[in-house]
C-alpha positions as a Markdown table, in Angstrom:
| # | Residue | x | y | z |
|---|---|---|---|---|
| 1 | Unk | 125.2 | -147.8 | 112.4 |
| 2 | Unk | 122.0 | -146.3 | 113.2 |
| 3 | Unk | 119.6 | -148.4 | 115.8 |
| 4 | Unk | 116.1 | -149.0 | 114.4 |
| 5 | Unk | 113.6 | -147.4 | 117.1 |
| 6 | Unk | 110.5 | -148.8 | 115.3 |
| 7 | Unk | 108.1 | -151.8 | 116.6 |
| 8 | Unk | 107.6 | -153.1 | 113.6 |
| 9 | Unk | 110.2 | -154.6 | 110.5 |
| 10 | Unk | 109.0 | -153.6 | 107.0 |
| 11 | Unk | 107.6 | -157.3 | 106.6 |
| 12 | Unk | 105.4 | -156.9 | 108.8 |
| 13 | Unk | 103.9 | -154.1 | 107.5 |
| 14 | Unk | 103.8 | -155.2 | 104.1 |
| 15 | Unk | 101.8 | -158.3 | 105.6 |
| 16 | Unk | 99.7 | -155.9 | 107.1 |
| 17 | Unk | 98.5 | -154.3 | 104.0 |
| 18 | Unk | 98.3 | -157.4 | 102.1 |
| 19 | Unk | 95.4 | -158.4 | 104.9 |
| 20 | Unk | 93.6 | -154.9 | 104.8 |
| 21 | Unk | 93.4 | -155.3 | 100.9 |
| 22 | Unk | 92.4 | -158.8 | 100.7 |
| 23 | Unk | 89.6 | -158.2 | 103.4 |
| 24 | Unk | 88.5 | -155.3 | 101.3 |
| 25 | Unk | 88.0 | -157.3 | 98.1 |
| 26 | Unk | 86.1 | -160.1 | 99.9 |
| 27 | Unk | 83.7 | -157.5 | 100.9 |
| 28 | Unk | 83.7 | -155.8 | 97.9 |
| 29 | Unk | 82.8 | -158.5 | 96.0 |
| 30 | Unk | 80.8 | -159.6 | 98.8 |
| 31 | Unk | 78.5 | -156.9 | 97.6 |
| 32 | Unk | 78.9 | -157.7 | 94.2 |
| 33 | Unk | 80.8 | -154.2 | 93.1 |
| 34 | Unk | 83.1 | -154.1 | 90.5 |
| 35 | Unk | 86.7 | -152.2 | 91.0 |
| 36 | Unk | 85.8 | -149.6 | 88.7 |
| 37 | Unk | 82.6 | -148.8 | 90.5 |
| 38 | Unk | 84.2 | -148.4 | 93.8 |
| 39 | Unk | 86.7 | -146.6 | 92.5 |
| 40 | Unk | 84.7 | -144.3 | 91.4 |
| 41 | Unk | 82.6 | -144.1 | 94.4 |
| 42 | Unk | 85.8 | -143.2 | 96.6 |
| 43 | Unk | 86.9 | -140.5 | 94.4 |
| 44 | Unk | 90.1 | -142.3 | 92.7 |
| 45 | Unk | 89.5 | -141.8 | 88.9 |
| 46 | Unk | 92.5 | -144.9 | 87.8 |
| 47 | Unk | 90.5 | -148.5 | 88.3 |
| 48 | Unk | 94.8 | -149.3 | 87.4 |
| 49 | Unk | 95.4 | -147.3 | 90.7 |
| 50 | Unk | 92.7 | -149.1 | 92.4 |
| 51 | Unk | 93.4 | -152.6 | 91.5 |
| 52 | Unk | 97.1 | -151.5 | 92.2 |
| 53 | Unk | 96.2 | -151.3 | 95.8 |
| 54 | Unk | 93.8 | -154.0 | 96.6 |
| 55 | Unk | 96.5 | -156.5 | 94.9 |
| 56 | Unk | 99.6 | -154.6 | 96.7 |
| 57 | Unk | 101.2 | -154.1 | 93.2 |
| 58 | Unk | 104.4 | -151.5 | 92.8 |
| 59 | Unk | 104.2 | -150.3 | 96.5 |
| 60 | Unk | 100.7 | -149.2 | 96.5 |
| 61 | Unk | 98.3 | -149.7 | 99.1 |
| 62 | Unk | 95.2 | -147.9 | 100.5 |
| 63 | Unk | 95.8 | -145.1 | 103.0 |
| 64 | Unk | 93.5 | -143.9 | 105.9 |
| 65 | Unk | 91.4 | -142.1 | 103.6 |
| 66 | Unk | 90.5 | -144.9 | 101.1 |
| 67 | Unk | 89.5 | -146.9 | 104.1 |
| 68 | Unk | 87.1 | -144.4 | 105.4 |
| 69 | Unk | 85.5 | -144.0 | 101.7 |
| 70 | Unk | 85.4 | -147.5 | 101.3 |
| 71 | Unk | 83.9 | -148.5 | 104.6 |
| 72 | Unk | 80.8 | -146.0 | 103.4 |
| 73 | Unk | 80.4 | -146.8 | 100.2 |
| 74 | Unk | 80.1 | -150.7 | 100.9 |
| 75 | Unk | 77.5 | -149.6 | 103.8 |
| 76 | Unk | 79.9 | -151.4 | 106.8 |
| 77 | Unk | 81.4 | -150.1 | 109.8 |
| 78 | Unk | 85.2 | -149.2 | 109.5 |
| 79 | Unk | 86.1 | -151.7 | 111.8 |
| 80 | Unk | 84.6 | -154.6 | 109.6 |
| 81 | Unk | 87.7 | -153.9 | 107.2 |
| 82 | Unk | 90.2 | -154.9 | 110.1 |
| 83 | Unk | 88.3 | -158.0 | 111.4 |
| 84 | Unk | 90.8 | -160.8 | 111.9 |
| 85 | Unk | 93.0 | -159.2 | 111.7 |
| 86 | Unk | 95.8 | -159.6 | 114.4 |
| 87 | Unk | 99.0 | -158.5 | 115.6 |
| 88 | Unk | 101.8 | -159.9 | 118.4 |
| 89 | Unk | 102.6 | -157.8 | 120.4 |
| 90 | Unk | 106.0 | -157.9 | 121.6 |
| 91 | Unk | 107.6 | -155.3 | 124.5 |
| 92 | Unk | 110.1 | -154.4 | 121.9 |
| 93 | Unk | 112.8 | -153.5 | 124.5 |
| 94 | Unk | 113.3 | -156.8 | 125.9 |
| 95 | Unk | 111.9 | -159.1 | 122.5 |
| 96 | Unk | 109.2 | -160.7 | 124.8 |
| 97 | Unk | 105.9 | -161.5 | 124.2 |
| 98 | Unk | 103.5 | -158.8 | 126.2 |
């Protein structure tokens, strides 16, 4: 059996991106723009693929790039998409807290 090296379980990251998208629809419709304008502002040409990601439907989510776009389009600083948003940190050798 193979030992899994990685810091985080697949939960985890799935939580992750479910926070990432839901921040980015509050402040997308913070500023009162529609999926299928921003879409369209960040280059993806699907409002399906769009809404895909911001509701973490069939394994889609927004990648590095998306996040950049979409942190100019709405006029915020990139950092404003990860507010809140927190992680443990655990020393993943010994399972305690850092």
């Amino acid at each position: 059996m193979q030992k899994d090296f990685s810091n985080s379980d697949s939960g985890e990251i799935l939580d992750f991106y479910k926070k990432v998208s839901k921040r980015i629809r509050f402040l997308r419709e913070e500023k009162n723009i529609s999926q299928l304008d921003l879409a369209l502002e960040i280059g993806i040409k699907s409002v399906a693929f769009y809404s895909n990601c911001e509701n973490n439907r069939y394994n889609k989510h927004f990648n590095l790039e998306h996040i950049y776009k979409i942190s100019k389009a709405l006029k915020i600083d990139i950092e404003d998409i990860f507010k809140d948003i927190k992680h443990i940190n655990f020393n993943y050798k010994t399972n305690n807290r850092l």
